[in-house]
C-alpha positions in Angstrom: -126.2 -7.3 -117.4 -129.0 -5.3 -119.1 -131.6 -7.8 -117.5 -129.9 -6.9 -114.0 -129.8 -3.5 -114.5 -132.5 -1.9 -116.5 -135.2 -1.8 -113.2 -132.3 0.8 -111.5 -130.9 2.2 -114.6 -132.5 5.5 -114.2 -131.4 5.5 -110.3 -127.7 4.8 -111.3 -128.2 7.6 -114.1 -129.3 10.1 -110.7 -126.4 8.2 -108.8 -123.8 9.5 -111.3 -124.5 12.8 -111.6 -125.5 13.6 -108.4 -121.7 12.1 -106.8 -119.7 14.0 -109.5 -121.6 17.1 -107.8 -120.4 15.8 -104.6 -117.4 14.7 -105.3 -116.5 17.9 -106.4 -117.5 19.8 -103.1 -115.4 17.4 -101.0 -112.3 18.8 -102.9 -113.6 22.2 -103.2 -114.3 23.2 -100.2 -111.2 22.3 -98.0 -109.3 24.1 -100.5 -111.1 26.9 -100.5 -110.8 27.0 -96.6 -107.3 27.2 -97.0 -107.1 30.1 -99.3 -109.6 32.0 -97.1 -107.2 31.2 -93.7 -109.7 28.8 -91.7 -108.1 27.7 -89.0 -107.0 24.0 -88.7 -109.7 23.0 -86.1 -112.5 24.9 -88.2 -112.0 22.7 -91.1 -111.9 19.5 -88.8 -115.3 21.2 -87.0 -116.8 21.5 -90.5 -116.1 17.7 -91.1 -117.3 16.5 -87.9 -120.0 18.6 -88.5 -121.0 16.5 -91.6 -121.2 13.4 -90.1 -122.9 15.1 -87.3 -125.5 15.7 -89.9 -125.2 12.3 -91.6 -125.9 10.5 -88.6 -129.1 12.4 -88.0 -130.4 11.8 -91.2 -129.1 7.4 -91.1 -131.7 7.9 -87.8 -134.7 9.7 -90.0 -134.1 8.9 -93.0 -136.2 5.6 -92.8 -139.3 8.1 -91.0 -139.3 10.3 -94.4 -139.4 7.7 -96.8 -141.8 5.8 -94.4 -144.4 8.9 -94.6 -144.0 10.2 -98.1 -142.0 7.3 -99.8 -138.7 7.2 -101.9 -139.3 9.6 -104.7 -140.5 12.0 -103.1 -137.6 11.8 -100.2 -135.0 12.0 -102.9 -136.5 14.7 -104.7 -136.3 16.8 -102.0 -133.0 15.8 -100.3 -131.6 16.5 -103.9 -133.0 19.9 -103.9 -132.2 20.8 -99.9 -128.4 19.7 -101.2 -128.1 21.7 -104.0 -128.4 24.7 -102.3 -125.8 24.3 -100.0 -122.9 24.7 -102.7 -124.6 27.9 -103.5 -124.6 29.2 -100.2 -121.1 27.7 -99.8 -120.1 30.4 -102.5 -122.1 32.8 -101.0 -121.4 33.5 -97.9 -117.7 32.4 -97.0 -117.5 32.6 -93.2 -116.5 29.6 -90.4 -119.7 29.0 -88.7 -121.7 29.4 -91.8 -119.7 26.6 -93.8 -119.9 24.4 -90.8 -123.9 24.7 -90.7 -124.3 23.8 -94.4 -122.2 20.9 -93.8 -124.3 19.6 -91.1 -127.4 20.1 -93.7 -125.2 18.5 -96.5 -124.1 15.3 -94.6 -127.9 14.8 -93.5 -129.2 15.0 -97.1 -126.7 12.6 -98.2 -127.4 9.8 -95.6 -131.4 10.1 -96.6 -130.4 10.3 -100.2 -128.1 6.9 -99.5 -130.8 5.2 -97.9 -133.0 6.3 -100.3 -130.5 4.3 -102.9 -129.3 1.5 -101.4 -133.0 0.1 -99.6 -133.8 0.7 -103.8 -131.7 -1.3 -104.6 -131.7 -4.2 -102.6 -135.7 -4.1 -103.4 -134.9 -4.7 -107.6 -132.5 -6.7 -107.0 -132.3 -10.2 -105.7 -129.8 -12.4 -103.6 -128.5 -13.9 -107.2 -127.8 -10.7 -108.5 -127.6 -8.5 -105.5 -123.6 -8.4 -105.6 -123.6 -7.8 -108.5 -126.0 -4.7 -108.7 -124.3 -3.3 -105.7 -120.9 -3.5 -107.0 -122.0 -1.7 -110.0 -123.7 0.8 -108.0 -119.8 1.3 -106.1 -118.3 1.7 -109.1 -120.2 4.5 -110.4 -119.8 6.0 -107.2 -116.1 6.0 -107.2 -115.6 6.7 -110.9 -117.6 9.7 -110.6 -116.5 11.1 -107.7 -112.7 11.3 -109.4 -114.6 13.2 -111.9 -115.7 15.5 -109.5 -112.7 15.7 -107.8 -111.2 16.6 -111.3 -113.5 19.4 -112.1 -111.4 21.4 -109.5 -108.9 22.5 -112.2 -111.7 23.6 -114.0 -112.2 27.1 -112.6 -109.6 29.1 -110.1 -111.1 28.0 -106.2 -111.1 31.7 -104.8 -114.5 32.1 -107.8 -118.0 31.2 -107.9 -118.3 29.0 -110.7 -117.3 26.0 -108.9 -119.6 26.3 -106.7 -122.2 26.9 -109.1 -121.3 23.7 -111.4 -121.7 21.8 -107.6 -125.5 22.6 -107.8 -126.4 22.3 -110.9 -125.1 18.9 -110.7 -127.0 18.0 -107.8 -129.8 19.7 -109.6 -129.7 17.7 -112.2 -129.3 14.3 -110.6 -133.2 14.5 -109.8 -134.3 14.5 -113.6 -133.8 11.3 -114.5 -135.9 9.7 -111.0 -138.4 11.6 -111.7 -139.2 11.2 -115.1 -138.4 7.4 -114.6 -141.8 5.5 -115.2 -140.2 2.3 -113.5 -142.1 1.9 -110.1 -140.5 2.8 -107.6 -140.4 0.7 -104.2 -142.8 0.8 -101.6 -142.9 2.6 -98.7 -141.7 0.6 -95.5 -144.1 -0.2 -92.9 -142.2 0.8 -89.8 -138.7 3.0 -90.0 -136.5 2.7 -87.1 -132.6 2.2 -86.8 -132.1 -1.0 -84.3 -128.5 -1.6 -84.3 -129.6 -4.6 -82.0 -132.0 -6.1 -84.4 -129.1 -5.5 -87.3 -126.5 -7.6 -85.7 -128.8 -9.7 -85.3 -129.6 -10.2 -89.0 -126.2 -10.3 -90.2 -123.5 -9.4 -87.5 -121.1 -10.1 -90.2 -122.3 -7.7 -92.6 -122.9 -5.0 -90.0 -119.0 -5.3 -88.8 -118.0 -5.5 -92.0 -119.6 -1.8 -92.9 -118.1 -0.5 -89.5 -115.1 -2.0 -90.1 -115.1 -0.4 -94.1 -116.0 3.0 -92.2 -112.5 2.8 -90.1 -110.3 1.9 -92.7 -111.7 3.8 -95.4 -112.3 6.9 -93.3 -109.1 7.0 -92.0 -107.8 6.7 -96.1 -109.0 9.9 -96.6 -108.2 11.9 -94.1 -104.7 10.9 -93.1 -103.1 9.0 -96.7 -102.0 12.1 -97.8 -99.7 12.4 -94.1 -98.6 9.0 -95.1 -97.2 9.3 -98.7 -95.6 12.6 -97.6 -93.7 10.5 -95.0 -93.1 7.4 -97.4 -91.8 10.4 -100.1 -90.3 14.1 -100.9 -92.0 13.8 -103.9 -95.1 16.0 -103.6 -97.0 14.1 -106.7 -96.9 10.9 -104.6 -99.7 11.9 -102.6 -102.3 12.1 -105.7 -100.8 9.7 -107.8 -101.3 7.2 -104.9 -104.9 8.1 -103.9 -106.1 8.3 -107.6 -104.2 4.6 -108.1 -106.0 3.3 -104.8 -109.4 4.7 -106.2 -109.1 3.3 -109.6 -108.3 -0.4 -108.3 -111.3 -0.5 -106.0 -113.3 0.4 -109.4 -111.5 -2.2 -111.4 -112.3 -4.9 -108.9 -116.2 -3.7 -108.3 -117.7 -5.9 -110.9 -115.6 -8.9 -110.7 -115.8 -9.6 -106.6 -119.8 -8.5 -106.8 -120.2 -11.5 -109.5 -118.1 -14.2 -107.4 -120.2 -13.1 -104.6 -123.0 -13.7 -105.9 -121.7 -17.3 -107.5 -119.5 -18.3 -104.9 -121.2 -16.9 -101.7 -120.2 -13.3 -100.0 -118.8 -15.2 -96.7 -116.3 -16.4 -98.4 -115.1 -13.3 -100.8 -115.2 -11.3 -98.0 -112.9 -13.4 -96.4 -110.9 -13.4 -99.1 -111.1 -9.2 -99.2 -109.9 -8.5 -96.2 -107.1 -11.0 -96.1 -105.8 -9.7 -99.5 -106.7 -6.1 -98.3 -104.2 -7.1 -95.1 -101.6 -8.2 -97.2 -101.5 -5.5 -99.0 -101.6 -3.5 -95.9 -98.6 -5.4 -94.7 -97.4 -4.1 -98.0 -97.1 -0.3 -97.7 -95.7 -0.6 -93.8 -92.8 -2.4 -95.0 -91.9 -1.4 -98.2 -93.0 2.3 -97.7 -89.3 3.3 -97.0 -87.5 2.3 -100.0 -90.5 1.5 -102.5 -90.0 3.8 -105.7 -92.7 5.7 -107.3 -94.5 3.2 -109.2 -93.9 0.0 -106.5 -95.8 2.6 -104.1 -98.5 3.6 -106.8 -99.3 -0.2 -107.6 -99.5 -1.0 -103.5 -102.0 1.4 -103.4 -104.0 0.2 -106.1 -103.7 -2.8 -105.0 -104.9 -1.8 -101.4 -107.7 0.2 -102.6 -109.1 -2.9 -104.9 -109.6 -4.6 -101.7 -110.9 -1.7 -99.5 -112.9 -0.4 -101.5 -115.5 -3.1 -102.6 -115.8 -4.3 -99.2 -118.8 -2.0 -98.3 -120.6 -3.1 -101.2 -120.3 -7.0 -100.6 -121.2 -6.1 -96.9 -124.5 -4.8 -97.8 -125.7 -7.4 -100.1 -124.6 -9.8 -97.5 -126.6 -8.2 -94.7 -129.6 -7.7 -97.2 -129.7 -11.2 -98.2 -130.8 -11.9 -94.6 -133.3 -9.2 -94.6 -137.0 -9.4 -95.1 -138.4 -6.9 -98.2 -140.0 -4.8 -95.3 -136.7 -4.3 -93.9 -134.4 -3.3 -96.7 -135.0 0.8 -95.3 -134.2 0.0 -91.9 -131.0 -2.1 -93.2 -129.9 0.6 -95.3 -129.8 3.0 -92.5 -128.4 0.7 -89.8 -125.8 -0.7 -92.2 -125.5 3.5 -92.9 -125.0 4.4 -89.4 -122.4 1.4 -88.6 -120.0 2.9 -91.7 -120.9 6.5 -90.4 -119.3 5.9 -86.7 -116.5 3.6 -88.3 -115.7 6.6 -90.4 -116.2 9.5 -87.7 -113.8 7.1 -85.2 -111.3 5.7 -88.0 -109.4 8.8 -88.3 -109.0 9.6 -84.4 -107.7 6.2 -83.8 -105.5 5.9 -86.6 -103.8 9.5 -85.7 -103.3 8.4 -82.3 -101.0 5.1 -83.6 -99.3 7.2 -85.9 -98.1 9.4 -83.2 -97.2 6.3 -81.2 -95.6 4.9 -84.3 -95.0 7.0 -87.8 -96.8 7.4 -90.7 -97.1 4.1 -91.6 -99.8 3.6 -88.5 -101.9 4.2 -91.1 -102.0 1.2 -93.1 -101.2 -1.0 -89.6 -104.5 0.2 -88.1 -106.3 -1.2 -90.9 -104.6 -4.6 -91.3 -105.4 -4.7 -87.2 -109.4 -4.3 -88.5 -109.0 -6.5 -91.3 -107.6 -9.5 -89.4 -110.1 -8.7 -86.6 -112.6 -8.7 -88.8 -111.5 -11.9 -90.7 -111.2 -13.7 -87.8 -114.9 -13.1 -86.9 -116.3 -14.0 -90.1 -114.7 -17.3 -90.3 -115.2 -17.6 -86.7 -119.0 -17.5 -87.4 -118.5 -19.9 -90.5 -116.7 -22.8 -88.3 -119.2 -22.3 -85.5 -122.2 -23.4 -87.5 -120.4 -25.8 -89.3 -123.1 -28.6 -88.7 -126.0 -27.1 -88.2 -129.0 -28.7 -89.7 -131.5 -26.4 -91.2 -135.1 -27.8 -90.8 -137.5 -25.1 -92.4 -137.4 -24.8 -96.1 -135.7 -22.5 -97.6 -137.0 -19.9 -100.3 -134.0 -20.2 -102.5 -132.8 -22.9 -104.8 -131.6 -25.6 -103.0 -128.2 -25.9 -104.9 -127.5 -22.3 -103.6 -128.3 -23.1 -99.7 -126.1 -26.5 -100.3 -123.4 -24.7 -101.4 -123.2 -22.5 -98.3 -123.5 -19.1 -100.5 -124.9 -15.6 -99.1 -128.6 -17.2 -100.5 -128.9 -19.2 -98.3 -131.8 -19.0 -95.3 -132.1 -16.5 -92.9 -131.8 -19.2 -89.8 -128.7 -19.9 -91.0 -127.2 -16.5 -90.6 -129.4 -16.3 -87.3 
């Protein structure tokens, strides 16, 4: 673990600091947009506005690191977000909020990018699920600390807003003091969706398809436990239990991926994350507290790792001069799957009830189980002919090592 680890520690150090700072405005602010009477459709304009902003920066993100490179891209991204919670504070008005959201969401997709192309360049395809699934649970765990830190301080104040920067602040220290070298910049930066699915079309649809489901978690889960109970505590009990089951299963599916091949976990993700989907649409009726607690941890130990073993897949197709470009196509795809998700998924709970929810994402899980194994069975076969540059025992036993052709 240490030997995997220790070329990204200080990164994952930044990582964790810098989410609990985030995680802590995603609470904060909606909350406080209650309190101060925003109207309904300003608070949805302020979200849309932040992936407004986070699909400008998946489309630039790769240009800045391309010109002045990765340290220098995150240092600055840090910086640019750690005002925003300040001004948050600051200056509480509508139109205001929904401008720093736009600058929050584009600092965040740079600062992913920034991450994730990182990554894949210390890590390899033997140990790539591994360091990913590592990097998703941090990101989870810490952003239920963040979320916690609400009860720290009274909303309607400054000081929450305050601790929000300083986090964010502080998540730069550790990158730039690092004296691990830090990747090099890519030679071209451009998002081509095209070229993407053409790398790994599975990997690309399976961070779309992780965009839908998991984007329409957030928004609308609460709308579904208060159907499902009268019980009020249901709703956070069940969201906390869904985010604490993807953490538990993190490590454990990144290491089968990268033993077993990510084809097949993935497979095996999204057909237990259907199940379980199947789950909380039947049983959401007379399920008691708990039953409906455990369903949702069990659903969110399956949504949740799926982006993660989606990008190592698509990255072990990559070239090293690609990783950037990878990052912010692979980016972009869960961006749109998240800004679409929750439109589609209101509009089959008004067809239905509140357990459209969880039937919209079985409907992308099987869809997008069928297309992986589809792809599997359809190249069943195939004769590779150019040599591959892993260990042959890998590429014979069909894992995500195996050569890029292959995936072609």
């Amino acid at each position: 673990m240490k030997r995997h680890l220790a070329p990204v520690a200080a990164l994952l150090i930044s990582v964790s600091i810098l989410l609990a700072g985030q995680g802590l405005q995603g609470t904060l602010l909606p909350v406080r947009a209650t309190l101060e009477s925003f109207t309904t459709l300003a608070i949805g304009a302020m979200g849309a506005a932040y992936f407004l902003g986070f699909t400008l920066g998946c489309l630039k993100g790769g240009e800045l690191i391309r010109k002045v490179g990765h340290v220098r891209v995150f240092l600055a991204m840090t910086a640019l977000a750690s005002v925003s919670p300040l001004l948050h504070g600051l200056v509480v008005m509508q139109w205001a909020w929904g401008g720093l959201r736009f600058v929050t969401g584009f600092c965040f997709a740079v600062i992913y990018i920034v991450i994730e192309s990182w990554l894949n360049e210390r890590s390899t395809n033997e140990n790539r699920g591994f360091v990913f699934s590592t990097y998703s649970m941090i990101t989870l765990t810490v952003l239920a600390v963040g979320q916690m830190m609400t009860l720290t301080y009274s909303p309607t104040g400054l000081h929450l807003f305050v601790i929000a920067s300083v986090l964010v602040s502080v998540a730069a220290i550790p990158v730039a003091l690092s004296d691990a070298p830090s990747p090099d910049a890519p030679l071209f930066a451009e998002v081509n969706l095209k070229r993407l699915l053409r790398v790994s079309p599975t990997g690309a649809l399976g961070c779309l398809a992780t965009g839908l489901v998991n984007g329409s978690f957030w928004a609308l889960a609460p709308v579904y436990t208060q159907g499902a109970s009268n019980d009020v505590r249901l709703a956070a009990w069940f969201m906390t239990s869904a985010v604490l089951g993807g953490a538990l299963t993190q490590w454990p599916l990144g290491a089968a991926s990268d033993r077993f091949g990510r084809r097949l976990v993935l497979v095996g993700i999204v057909v237990g994350g259907g199940l379980a989907s199947a789950a909380l649409v039947t049983m959401s009726g007379g399920g008691s507290f708990a039953l409906m607690s455990l369903l949702g941890a069990s659903w969110g130990a399956m949504a949740f790792p799926l982006y993660a073993i989606s990008v190592a897949f698509a990255n072990d197709y990559a070239d090293p001069n690609e990783y950037v470009n990878v990052s912010s196509g692979l980016l972009l795809m869960y961006g749109i799957g998240a800004t679409l998700g929750p439109f589609v998924a209101s509009g089959l709970m008004t067809l239905t009830d509140f357990t459209g929810l969880f039937l919209f994402s079985g409907i992308v899980y099987v869809l997008l189980a069928t297309t992986a194994l589809a792809r599997s069975f359809s190249r069943r076969g195939e004769i590779i002919e150019e040599p591959v540059a892993f260990k042959a025992s890998l590429a014979a036993a069909r894992t995500a090592s195996q050569v890029y052709e292959d995936e072609m």
